[in-house]
Structures are given as C-alpha cells and as structure tokens.
N, C-alpha and C positions, 0 to 999 in steps of 0.2 A: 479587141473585146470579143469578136465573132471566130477567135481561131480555140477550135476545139480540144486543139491540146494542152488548154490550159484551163480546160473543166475539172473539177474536181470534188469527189466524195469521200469524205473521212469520215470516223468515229470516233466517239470520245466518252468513256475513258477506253484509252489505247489496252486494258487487260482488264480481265474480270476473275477474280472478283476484287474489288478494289476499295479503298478507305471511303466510308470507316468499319468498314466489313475487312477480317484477315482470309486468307489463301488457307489457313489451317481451321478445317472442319471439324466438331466434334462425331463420334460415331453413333452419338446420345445427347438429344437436345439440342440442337442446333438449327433453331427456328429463324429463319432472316428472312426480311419481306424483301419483297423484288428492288433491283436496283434497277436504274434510268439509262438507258444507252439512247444518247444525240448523234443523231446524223445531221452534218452538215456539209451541201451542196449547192456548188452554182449554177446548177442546172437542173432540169427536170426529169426526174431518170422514169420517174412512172413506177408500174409495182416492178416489185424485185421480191426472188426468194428469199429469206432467213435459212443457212443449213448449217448443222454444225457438224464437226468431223472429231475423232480422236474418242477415246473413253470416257471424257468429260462428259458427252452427251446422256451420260445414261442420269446425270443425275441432274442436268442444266435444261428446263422449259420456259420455253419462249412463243413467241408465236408465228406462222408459217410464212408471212407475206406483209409487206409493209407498201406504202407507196409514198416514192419518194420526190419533193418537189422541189423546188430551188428557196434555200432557206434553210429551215429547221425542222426536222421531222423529230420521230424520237420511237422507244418501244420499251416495253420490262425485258427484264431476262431476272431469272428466280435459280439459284440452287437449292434444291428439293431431297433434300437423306430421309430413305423411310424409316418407319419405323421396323425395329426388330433387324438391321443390319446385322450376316455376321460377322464376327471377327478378323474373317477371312477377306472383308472387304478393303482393309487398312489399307493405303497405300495410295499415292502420286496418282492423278487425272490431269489430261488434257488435252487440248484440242482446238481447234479455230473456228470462227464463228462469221461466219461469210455474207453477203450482199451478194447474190449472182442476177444478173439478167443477159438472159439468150445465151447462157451460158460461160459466161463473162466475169470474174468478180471483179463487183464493184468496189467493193472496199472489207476491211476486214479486223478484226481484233483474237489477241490471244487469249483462252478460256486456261486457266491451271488453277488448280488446286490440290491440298492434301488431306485426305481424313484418317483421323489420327483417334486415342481413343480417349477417355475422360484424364486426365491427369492431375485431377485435384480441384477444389476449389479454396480460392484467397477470397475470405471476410472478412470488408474495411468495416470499422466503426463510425457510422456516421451517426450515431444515438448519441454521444456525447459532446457533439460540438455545438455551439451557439448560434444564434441567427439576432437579427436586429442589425442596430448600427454598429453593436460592439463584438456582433459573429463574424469567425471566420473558418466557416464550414471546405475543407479541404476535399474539394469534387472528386472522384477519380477520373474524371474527365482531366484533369490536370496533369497527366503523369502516363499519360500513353505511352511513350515507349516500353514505360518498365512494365504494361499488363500487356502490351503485344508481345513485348520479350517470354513472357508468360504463357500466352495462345500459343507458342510455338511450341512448348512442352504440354499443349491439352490442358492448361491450367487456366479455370475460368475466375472471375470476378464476381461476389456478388457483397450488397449493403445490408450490414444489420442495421435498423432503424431507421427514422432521420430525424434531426431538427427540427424541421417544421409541424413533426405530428404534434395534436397536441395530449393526446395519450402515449404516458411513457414505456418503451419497452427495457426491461430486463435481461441483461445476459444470466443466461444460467448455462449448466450442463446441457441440455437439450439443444437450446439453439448452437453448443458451438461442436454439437458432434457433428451438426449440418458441414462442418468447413474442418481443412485441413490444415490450412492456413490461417489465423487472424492477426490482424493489423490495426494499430492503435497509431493515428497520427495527428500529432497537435491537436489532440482534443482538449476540451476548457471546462467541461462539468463533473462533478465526481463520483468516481465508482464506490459502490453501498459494498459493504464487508462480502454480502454474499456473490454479488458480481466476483470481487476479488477471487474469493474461493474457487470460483466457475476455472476462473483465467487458470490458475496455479493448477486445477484437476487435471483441464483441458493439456495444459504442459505434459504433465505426468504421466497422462496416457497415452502420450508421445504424439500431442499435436506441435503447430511451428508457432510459434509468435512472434510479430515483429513491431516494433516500438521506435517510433520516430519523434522525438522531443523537438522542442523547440526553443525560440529566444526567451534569455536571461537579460533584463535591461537591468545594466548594472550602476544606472544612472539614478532611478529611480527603485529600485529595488524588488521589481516584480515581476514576474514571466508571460508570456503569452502561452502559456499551457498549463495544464493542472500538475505541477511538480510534485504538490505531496501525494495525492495518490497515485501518481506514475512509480511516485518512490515506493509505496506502498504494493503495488504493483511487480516490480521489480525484484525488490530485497530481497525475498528468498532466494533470486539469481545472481546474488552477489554482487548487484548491475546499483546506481545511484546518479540519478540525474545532478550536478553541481549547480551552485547559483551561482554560474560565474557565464558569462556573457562573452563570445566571438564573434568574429568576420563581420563587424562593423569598419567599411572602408570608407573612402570618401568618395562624395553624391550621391549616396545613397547606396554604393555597391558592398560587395563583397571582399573576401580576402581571401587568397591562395595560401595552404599550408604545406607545404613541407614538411610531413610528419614524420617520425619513427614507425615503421612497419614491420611489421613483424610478419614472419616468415606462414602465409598462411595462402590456402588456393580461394579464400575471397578474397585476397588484397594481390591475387596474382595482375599484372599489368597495371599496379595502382601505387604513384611514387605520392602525388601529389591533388589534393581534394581543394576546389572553389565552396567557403560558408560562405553563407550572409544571412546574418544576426542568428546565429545559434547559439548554442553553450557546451557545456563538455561533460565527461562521464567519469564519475569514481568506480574502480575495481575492487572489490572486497577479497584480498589475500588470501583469507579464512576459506572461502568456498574457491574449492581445489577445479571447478569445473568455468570459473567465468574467467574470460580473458579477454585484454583489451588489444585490438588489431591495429589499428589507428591512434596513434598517442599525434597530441598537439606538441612535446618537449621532448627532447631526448632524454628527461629525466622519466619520462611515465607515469605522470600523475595525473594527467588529464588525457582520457580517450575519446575520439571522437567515432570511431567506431566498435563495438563490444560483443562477443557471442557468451551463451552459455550453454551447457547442457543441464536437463534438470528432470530425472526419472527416465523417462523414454522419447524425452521432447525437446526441440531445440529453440531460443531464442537469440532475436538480432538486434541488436541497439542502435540506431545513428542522432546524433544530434543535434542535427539541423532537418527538419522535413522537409527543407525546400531542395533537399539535395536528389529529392525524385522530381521536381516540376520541370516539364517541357522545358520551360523559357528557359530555366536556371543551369539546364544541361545548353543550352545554346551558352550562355556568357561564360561557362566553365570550359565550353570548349576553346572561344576566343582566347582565352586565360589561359588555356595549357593545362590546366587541371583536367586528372582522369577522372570527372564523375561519371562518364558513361559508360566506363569499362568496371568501375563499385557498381554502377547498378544489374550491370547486365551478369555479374561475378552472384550477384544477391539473388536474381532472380532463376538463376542456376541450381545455385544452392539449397532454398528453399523447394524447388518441386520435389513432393514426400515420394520416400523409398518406398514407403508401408502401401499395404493396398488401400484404391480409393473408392468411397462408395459415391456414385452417385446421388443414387436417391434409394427409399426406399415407398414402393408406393401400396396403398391397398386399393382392389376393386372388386367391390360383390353388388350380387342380385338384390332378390328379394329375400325376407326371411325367411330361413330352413334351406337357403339354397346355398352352395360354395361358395365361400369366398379366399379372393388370393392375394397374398401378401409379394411384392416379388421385391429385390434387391437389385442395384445395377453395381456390380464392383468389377473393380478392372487392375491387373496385376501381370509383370510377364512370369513371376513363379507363384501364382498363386497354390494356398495347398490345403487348406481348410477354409470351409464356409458353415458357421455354424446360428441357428438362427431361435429366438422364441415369442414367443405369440404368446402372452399371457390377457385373459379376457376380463370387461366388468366382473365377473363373481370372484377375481384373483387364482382363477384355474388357468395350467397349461394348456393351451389349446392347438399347440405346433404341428407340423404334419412332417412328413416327409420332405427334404430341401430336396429339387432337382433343378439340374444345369442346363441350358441352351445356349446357344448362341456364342458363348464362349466368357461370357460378361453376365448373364442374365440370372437371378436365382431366384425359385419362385416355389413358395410351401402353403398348404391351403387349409381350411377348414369350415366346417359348417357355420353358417352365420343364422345363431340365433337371438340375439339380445343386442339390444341398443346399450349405449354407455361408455366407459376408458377400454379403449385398446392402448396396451403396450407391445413394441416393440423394440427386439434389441437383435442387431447382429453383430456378428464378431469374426473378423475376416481375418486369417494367417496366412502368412507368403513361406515358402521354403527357407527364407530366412531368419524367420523367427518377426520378423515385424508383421504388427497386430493395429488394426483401426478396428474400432469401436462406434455403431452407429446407435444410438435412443432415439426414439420418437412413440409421442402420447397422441393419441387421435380419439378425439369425441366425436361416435356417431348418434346423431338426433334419436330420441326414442319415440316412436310411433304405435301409440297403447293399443291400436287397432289391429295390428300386423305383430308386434313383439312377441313372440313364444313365451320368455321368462314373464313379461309385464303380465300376457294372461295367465302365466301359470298363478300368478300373486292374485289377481282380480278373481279369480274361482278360487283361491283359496277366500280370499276373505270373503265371498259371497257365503261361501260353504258355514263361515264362520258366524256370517249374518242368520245364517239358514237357522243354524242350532239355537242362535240365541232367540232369536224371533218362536221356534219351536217350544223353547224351553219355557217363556213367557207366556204362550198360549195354554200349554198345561197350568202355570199357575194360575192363570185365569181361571178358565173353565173346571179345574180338578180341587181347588185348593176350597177357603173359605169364603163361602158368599155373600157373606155380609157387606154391606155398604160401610165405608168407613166416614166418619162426620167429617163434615169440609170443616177443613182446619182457618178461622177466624184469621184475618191478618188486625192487629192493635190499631188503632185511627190517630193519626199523627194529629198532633197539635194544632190547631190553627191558627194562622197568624198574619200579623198586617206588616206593611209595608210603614212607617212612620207619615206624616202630612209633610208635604216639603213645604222648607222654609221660607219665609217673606223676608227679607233685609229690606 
C-alpha cells in the first residue's frame, strides 16, 4: 500500500470534446457550456499546472492551476468559437491537455476537434404530436445516431413547436424557410389545409422533407399516426401511406424483411431492414418522379422505403419511425438487419446541395440612426446573393449587399419608423440551386422617438390647429345672437306597481 509505483492520476473523459457534445463545431452558433473533467487520485499531488499544447488551444479555456488531492477533484474546460470567424479558419484542431508538476505530467487527455461551416438545418415537428396518457411525442433525443450522422456534415437540429404549449403554433411558409430540412414523424394531430399548402411550397422551392409513418393495427383497424392527413400530405408526391400493418413478431419484437431493392445509392449496403409494427407505402405510377426503393414483395406493391422529387425539392418516406430509435438500431443490428447503414445512407442524402442560410438577423440604434440587416449563408460555389428590405409603409428600403468573412452578407438602411419589417433573401450557387430565406419582424413603436409616428402626430395637431382656428372665427366674426336653449320634452312619470301579498 505504501509502494509509490502504484500511485496513480487519471482523467476522465479520456478526450474532449466528448458526448453529448460532437468533435464537429459549427463556424456560426455554436454555443456549449463548459464540460466537467474528473481527476482521480490516490494520492495527494498538491497544485499542478493545467497547459494545453497543439492548435486546439486557441480556442479551448480552462483554468491555470488546480490542486489535487487524493480522491476527486475536478475543473471546466469550455470550447469557445468567436464570433465573426473567417472562413479561413475551417479545418481540424488539436492537442493535449496536461497535469504537469515540477515539470512532470501527471496525467493527461486528448483535446480534437473540427470546425466545419453551417450545413443546414433539419426541423422535426414536435407541434403535432400528443401528450397525456395516450401521447406519444417522439423526442429527438431518441434517435442520436442519425442527428450526430448529421453534425458531421454541419447539419444541425432544431423543433418546430411542442406539445405541451398550450398555445398552438402554425406551420406556415415563414417558419419553414427557417430549415432546410423538415421532418414529420409519427405525429397524431391534424395538419389545417394551410399548413398543408406551406409543406407542398416549402418542397417546391426545393426544400427536403422527410416522413416517417407509423403502425397500422390491422387487428383493430386503426393507426398510431394521423394516416389521412399524412396521405393528404403526401399525394401530390405520388407517396400513399397503406392500412396495412408489419413487423408484428413474437413478444413483442420485430421482423426482418428481405425486401426487393432496387438499384439506388440510399439502399447502397442495404439487403435487409428490422420493423416493428409499422405499415407499408403505395407508389402512384401516374407521378413519373416517385419511386419505391424498399418493396416488402417481390411483386412491388408494398414499399417500405420511397423517394420523390417534386419542383425543386426532394422527399423521403419510411414506414416504420422506429427505424431511427437508438434501441431499435441495437436489435436490428443483433438481427442482421442493415438499419444502420438506411440511416446513415438517409442522412447523407439529405444534407441540401443548395446554399444554406443560417440566419438572417437585424441590429439597429436608435431612431434616424443605421440599421443592419446581415445574412449568414454558406455554399462552396456560392454565386449570387440577393437581398430586400421592404419597410412598414411597403417601401424598398434595401442598401447595398456587402461580403465579409466569406459567409457573412450584410445590407443597411436608415431606421426610422417602428412597425413590419420584411425580409427576403435569395441565395444562388454556380449550380443553379437557389434557397429562399422570409422573415417578418415587428419592431415596437415608441411614439416619442418614432420619426414617421411624429411626422402623423404634427400633422394631426396641424389639423387640430385649423379646426380649433376656423371655429374661433365663427365665434367671434359670425352672428352674435344667443341661440334659445333648446328644451329637452319631460318624460312620463311612472311607478313601479305595489308588490304582491299571497
């Protein structure tokens, strides 16, 4: 117990940056609060430095000295991207993150990571799912592999709505230029005609959609997802959820299929797919653009996976949602089935060619002072960036678009009036592919500061002026007679009845 070669100092986690944080950084918006690094020791080392080595350091802070006892110590370490990085900075970091005393390391971990630039964002639909005892709201927490598959092409996640609000949000066109990608999975409540409309625009202006159905109980005759508006969803893609029920195995599992696959680079390394309790997809012949990849038969009347193209936009169909859940890629893999090589094939395919806008943000002063609109789009042949600023009075108000940083686009104008700002950009790659960003922003009107507000409040004073004026002359200039006060008639008088004795 007293022989010192079997003292010992580690760290843990042995690399940073580590789950449930990814090694691939955005170069824009990539906020993470500090992670925990444990030291443990059986003995008392006392203070030690913290140094880090390698190019990681420029953007990994930590703190300088720790002291360490026998037990558990512990410290942050933060990866910190500024803002306004350039373009130039893309690219692999790392480095090692030391314990030294007296010149010694004591113990140590590997620092790597990659920043990489925005690559889209994927919007799930969690507005349409249910909560209570009979919800079952599909977290994205569920399904990690396939959104870290994602972070590795710069593709982030984010949720339209949720369940639990008790105010409901609306897809419309606005919300879905926010994303490049949207996701509709086993959701249970129905989309309103105009939602529908949004979904089908959003396609056409060459966004992704992707649609994961769910179980057909063919027992009792009714689904765990909203089939008819999915169908309703759907149809113009030639795509048709069936009422027809699969991968019901026994105790409760799944079933392995064996499908017909056809000749496609999503179904590359994919013979065989694990359901449980899903259903299957009709193809519509008529629409020359949908096709089914995954057939349950070798006759092809039932697919379980489906693409379409549809204007400038592509959609994905699978029939079973549980064929994205953690767990359920664990038992397909004991099964033999390639679900993990379908998802990683899907989440390939999906990251958009077209360029992708991050955001588009406004920031201004005070009134009468600039204000700047800027854009974050990111593209390797980007070729036009065109942009407009239309104001409350329905005037153009757009400036000149200029470049920075190789992502950044930023066009300004005088900020005088409270009220709708629209904005619209329209970003073109040398390829011809075109993203389309909208956004409406109400700024508060402040009648004290607003230029337009006062130029209205002196006009109507002005207004007031005249009339108050014009009434003064007929006072004083007109006829001075007193007019008779005009009598008002003496209303009736009347009683209330004596109330009754019984």
């Amino acid at each position: 117990m007293t022989d010192p070669s079997r003292d010992l100092t580690i760290m843990t986690p042995r690399s940073f940056p580590t789950l449930p944080w990814s090694d691939t950084v955005l170069i824009v918006g990539d906020d993470r609060p500090p992670q925990n690094i444990t030291i443990i020791s059986t003995q008392a080392v006392g203070l030690v430095n913290i140094t880090l080595t390698g190019n990681a350091s420029l953007f990994v802070q930590t703190k300088d000295q720790i002291s360490i006892s026998a037990g558990y110590s512990h410290f942050d370490i933060q990866l910190d991207i500024p803002d306004d990085l350039p373009v130039s900075e893309v690219g692999w970091y790392s480095g090692m993150l030391n314990l030294t005393s007296n010149g010694d390391v004591v113990a140590s971990i590997d620092v790597g990571f990659r920043i990489t630039l925005f690559g889209g964002r994927l919007m799930v639909d969690m507005e349409h799912h249910t909560t209570g005892i009979d919800g079952d709201p599909d977290d994205p927490s569920y399904y990690g592999y396939f959104t870290e598959y994602l972070r590795e092409s710069g593709v982030t996640l984010s949720e339209f709505g949720s369940p639990d609000d008790q105010l409901v949000t609306y897809i419309d066109i606005g919300y879905l230029s926010g994303a490049d990608i949207f996701m509709i999975m086993d959701t249970e409540t129905t989309y309103t005609d105009d939602e529908i409309t949004a979904i089908h625009t959003f396609v056409e202006n060459g966004g992704t959609l992707v649609v994961l159905s769910e179980f057909w109980d063919s027992t009792d005759q009714t689904a765990s997802f909203g089939i008819d508006t999915y169908n309703d969803i759907l149809e113009p893609f030639g795509i048709q959820c069936e009422r027809r029920g699969i991968g019901v195995g026994p105790g409760g599992l799944g079933l392995v299929y064996d499908g017909t696959v056809e000749n496609d680079t999503l179904m590359a390394g994919v013979e065989s797919l694990y359901i449980i309790q899903g259903s299957t997809l009709q193809i519509n012949p008529a629409v020359s653009n949908a096709r089914g990849l995954f057939w349950e038969d070798a006759a092809k009347t039932h697919a379980i996976v489906a693409t379409a193209e549809y204007g400038s936009g592509k959609v994905y169909v699978i029939s079973d949602g549980s064929t994205l859940y953690d767990d359920i890629l664990y038992d397909a893999i004991r099964s033999g089935a390639d679900n993990l090589r379908l998802l990683r094939n899907i989440a390939t395919a999906i990251v958009p060619e077209a360029p992708r806008i991050y955001d588009v943000i406004l920031t201004r002063g005070e009134f009468g002072e600039p204000a700047n609109v800027t854009a974050y789009i990111f593209d390797d042949d980007l070729d036009i960036v065109a942009m407009s600023i239309i104001g409350p009075l329905g005037n153009n108000i757009t400036g000149i678009v200029n470049e920075s940083l190789g992502y950044k686009f930023t066009s300004s104008f005088t900020y005088t009036s409270g009220g709708f700002y629209s904005f619209r950009v329209v970003a073109t790659d040398e390829s011809g592919d075109q993203r389309i960003f909208q956004k409406v922003i109400l700024i508060p009107v402040d009648a004290a500061d607003d230029v337009f507000i006062q130029t209205v409040i002196y006009s109507l004073l002005a207004v007031v002026g005249v009339g108050l004026a014009y009434s003064g002359y007929q006072k004083f200039s007109g006829d001075k007679k007193s007019r008779p006060k005009r009598e008002q008639p003496k209303e009736e008088e009347w009683e209330l009845p004596p109330p009754s004795i019984e």
